[in-house]
Phi, psi and omega in degrees: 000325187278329199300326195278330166260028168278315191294343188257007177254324187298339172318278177326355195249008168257157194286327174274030148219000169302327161282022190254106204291329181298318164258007150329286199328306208291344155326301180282306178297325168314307185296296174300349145315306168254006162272003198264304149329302189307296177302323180281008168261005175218153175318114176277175177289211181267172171342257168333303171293323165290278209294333179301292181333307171316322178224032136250048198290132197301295161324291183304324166262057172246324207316331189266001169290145177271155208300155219208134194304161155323292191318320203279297209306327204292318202255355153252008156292325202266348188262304167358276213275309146005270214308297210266332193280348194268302165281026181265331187296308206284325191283005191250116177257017202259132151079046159274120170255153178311120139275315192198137197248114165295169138294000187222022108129065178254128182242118172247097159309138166255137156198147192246111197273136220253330162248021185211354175081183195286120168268154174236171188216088177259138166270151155175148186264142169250111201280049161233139187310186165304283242287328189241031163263326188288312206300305164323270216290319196256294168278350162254008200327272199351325171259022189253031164263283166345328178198018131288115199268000170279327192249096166295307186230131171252140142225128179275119180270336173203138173262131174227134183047205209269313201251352168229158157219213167224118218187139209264078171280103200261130187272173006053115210257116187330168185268136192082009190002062185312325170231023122104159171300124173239147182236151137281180128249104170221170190260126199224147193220149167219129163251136174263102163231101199053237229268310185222147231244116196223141183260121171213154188196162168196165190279133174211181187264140176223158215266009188274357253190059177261191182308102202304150161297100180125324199261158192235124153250114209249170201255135180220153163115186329276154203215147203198145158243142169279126183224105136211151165306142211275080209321152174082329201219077193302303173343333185235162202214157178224120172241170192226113166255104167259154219247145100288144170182142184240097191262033186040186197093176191248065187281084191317146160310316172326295175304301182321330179279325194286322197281302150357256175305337143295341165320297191267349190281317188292350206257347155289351168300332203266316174277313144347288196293273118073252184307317181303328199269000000 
């Protein structure tokens, strides 16, 4: 079976048969066949994380879209691996440390990656269903500049399909500014599957969208979030952020690590007040 869906993918990869929908269809079913053999002969992630992988396959939710340029498959490729590389990080539970324990019990975790530098982790419950931490989070990005005090600004600079975009992010530079205006560019990808809900993004160029004056441009990803309900308590959702972020400069570590894990501890407070309002 695979050697027949090597030949059928490599068919598609030429530009005068990529719009011919039929065999795309037989392409994506090819494909999805044999990961699906594939998966059942070997040990899977957890639950949750198996199932996002699983049913996000690039092709089969493409199919019913209109065709989409060489730039956009790049950037919706790029929200892909997003995707998938934050969650092989979240699925490895080994050699995570404590940064900081709230009182009311939001944990922001560390660990450091030999190909991505120190990563952070917040755990943390939200006394709201899904639908409207997503709704907040995916479908209002724009306003979380309104009440993060961390964010001065989110702008969608391009919509591509259904699940990316593209967007212009200005950070709020901390009190004493100690590290000074930082802006992104990054690609965001967001999937919904049954029970759980995944944010995922890393930085990238975009040319309407050069270095802003003033602003130092720093880098994140990959970076991602996680929404399912609170196994017991559909009302409430536990989400999980993990954070990468390179804010370039001449930054002591010291400092970077600390405004990083207060970053997520302030940005569930904030969300919290948010949702209450």
């Amino acid at each position: 079976m695979l050697p027949a869906t090597s030949k059928l993918c490599a068919a598609i990869s030429y530009r005068h048969l990529r719009n011919m929908t039929g065999l795309r269809r037989q392409a994506a079913v090819a494909i999805s066949q044999e990961l699906s053999r594939l998966a059942s002969h070997s040990p899977g992630p957890s639950t949750w994380i198996h199932q996002v992988r699983r049913r996000s396959s690039l092709l089969s939710s493409r199919l019913e879209e209109k065709p989409f340029s060489e730039m956009e498959m790049s950037y919706i490729k790029q929200g892909e691996e997003a995707l998938q590389k934050s969650l092989r990080i979240l699925e490895d539970q080994d050699d995570w440390k404590t940064e900081t324990v709230a009182g009311n019990g939001d944990k922001v975790l560390s660990k450091v990656l030999p190909d991505v530098g120190k990563v952070f982790r917040l755990e943390v419950v939200v006394d709201q269903p899904l639908d409207t931490v997503y709704g907040e989070l995916v479908d209002n990005m724009e306003q979380m500049g309104d009440w993060n005090p961390n964010v001065k600004e989110v702008r969608i600079l391009e919509k591509i399909g259904k699940d990316t975009v593209i967007t212009h992010e200005k950070a709020a530079a901390p009190p004493g500014n100690i590290v000074g205006p930082r802006d992104f560019v990054s690609v965001r990808c967001s999937r919904r599957r049954g029970s759980t809900c995944v944010l995922a993004g890393m930085s990238t160029t975009y040319g309407a969208m050069p270095e802003q004056e003033g602003f130092i441009r720093a880098e994140n990803g990959p970076t991602c979030m996680v929404l399912r309900p609170l196994p017991g308590s559909p009302s409430q959702t536990r989400l999980t952020w993990l954070l990468s972020i390179d804010l370039k400069g001449w930054l002591p570590k010291s400092i970077i690590n600390q405004v990083l894990s207060q970053t997520q501890v302030d940005f569930a407070k904030h969300l919290r007040q948010r949702l209450a309002r």
